[in-house]
C-alpha positions, 0 to 999 in steps of 0.5 A: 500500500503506498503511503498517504498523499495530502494534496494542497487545492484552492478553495472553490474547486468544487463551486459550479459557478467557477468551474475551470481545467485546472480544477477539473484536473485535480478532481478526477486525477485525484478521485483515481490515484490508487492511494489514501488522498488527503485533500486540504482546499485553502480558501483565498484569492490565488495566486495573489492571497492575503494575510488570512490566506497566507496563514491559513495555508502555513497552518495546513503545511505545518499540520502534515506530517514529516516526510510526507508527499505534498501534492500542491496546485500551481496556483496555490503554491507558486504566489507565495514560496516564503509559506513553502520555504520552512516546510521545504526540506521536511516535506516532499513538495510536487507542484502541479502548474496549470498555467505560469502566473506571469503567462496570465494575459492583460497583466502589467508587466510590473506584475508579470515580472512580480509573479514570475520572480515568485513562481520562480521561488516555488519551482526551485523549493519543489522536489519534483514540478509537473506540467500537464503538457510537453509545450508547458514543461519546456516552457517552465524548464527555460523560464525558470532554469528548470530541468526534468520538469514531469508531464502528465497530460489530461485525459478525457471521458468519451461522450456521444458524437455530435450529429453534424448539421446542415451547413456547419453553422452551429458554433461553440466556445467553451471556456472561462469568459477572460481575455486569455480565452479569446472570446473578443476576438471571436466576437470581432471575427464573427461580427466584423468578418462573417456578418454576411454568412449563416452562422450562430454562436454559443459561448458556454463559460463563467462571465468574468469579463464582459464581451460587448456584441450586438449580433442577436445570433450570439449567445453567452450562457454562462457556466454549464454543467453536466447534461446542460454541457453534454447538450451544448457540445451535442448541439455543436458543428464546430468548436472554436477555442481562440485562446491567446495562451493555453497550457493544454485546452482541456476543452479541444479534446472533449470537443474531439471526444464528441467528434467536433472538428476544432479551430483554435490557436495555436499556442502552447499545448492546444497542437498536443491536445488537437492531435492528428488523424491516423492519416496524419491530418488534423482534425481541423485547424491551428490558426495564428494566435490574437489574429481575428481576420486569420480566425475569421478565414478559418471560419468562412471556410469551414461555412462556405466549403463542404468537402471541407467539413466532410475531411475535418469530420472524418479527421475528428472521427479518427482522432476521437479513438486515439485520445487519452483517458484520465486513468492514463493521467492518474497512472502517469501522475502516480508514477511520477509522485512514487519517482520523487527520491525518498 
């Protein structure tokens, strides 16, 4: 029996109002890992917590055994190395980075590089840093002076595929409503670009910022959950993530899960998750990122050319049968925690 694994989580993981990869990851990968897990949520405003955050999570460090593995969130952990470093060397830290602080978009770059000075902190206290995919290792490993930065990469659940409808024109976007997601540029693409085309889109995520648009075929829903989600995607030709930094992009693959074809940018991870067909051609397309006339050109073909749906279909089919499980990520995970010297 492997010894026990306390694992350090934001507060709020399990709040339907907030849901995010990040907190998605922990939840299944923990639920599957074949060990006694002791979870520990520390409520605060992550990664930037106050003086009743901070203590709380010293206090929870400072109850966890000697020699114990602390699996700790990115997100908790990477803000404040002055609570990690007494616990450092009597505890085995492993930090799971989502997404680097400083990689967050729209932050001054005063507190770009605040952030980045203290994740860097972090990552030198761990005993071992995972990334959740081979981009954002190697991202991790030249920021912050890093070697052997570990991956393991989310799965997904298979769900029904989606039944193609006419014309392609039903569009989704599923995702946290900020600017790293993307969504204005969506918006600008959809409105500026292919006002003249039948199409309507489906923004499915939390509303932290807000997207003004004024084509009544655009749709904000807020988060959804559970058979509302599977409805969504049920109801989707095409899943659109225009992301301007992604780590992984969760989302790309539980698209492909319901056979959608994919357009989004190609940054960080999301080449990882999109994958290929056994043919070798992808499921869709990577345009440039922070580009609306590229997203837009994408969109227009995939509207305007039939033979084109049909091969980002029958790619997406192909894919749908190559993708990676979650009890993959939680064998992947536990390998990587029973590695860390002792």
């Amino acid at each position: 029996m492997s010894s026990p694994l306390w694992a350090v989580l934001p507060g709020g993981i399990d709040d339907p109002a907030a849901p995010s990869g990040g907190n998605r990851y922990d939840r299944v990968v923990l639920s599957l890992l074949a060990r006694d897990v002791h979870e520990v949520a520390i409520p605060g405003s992550w990664p930037s917590p106050g003086p009743a955050a901070q203590s709380a999570l010293a206090r929870a460090l400072t109850d966890i055994p000697d020699k114990s593995d602390v699996l700790i969130d990115g997100l908790v952990a990477c803000g404040v190395p002055s609570v990690l470093e007494p616990h450092a060397r009597r505890l085995r830290l492993l930090v799971l980075v989502h997404l680097p602080l400083s990689d967050e978009t729209g932050l001054p770059r005063s507190e770009r590089d605040r952030l980045r000075a203290l994740e860097r902190r972090t990552l030198h206290l761990a005993d071992t840093v995972i990334a959740t995919s081979s981009p954002a290792a190697l991202r991790i490993s030249e920021m912050h002076g890093l070697s052997g930065v570990e991956v393991a990469a989310p799965g997904v659940e298979m769900a029904a595929a989606a039944t193609p409808g006419p014309g392609g024109r039903r569009l989704l976007c599923v995702a946290s409503v900020t600017h790293r997601k993307g969504q204005d540029l969506l918006v600008s693409a959809l409105e500026q670009h292919l006002a003249d085309l039948d199409w309507r889109c489906t923004f499915v995520g939390a509303l932290r910022e807000p997207v003004r648009h004024a084509d009544p075929r655009i749709t904000f829903t807020g988060p959804l959950a559970g058979a509302d989600l599977d409805a969504a995607y049920a109801g989707a030709d095409l899943f659109v993530l225009p992301s301007r930094a992604e780590t992984y992009g969760m989302v790309v693959t539980e698209a492909l899960a319901r056979a959608l074809p994919v357009v989004a940018a190609e940054v960080g991870g999301v080449p990882e998750a999109l994958g290929r067909a056994s043919d070798g051609r992808r499921p869709g397309v990577l345009i440039p990122p922070d580009d609306p006339s590229a997203l837009a050109a994408a969109l227009r073909e995939w509207l305007t050319d039939p033979d084109l749906r049909d091969r980002w279909r029958t790619a997406a089919r192909d894919r749908r049968q190559t993708l990676p499980t979650w009890a993959e990520t939680a064998r992947s995970l536990s390998d990587i925690i029973e590695g860390v010297p002792r």
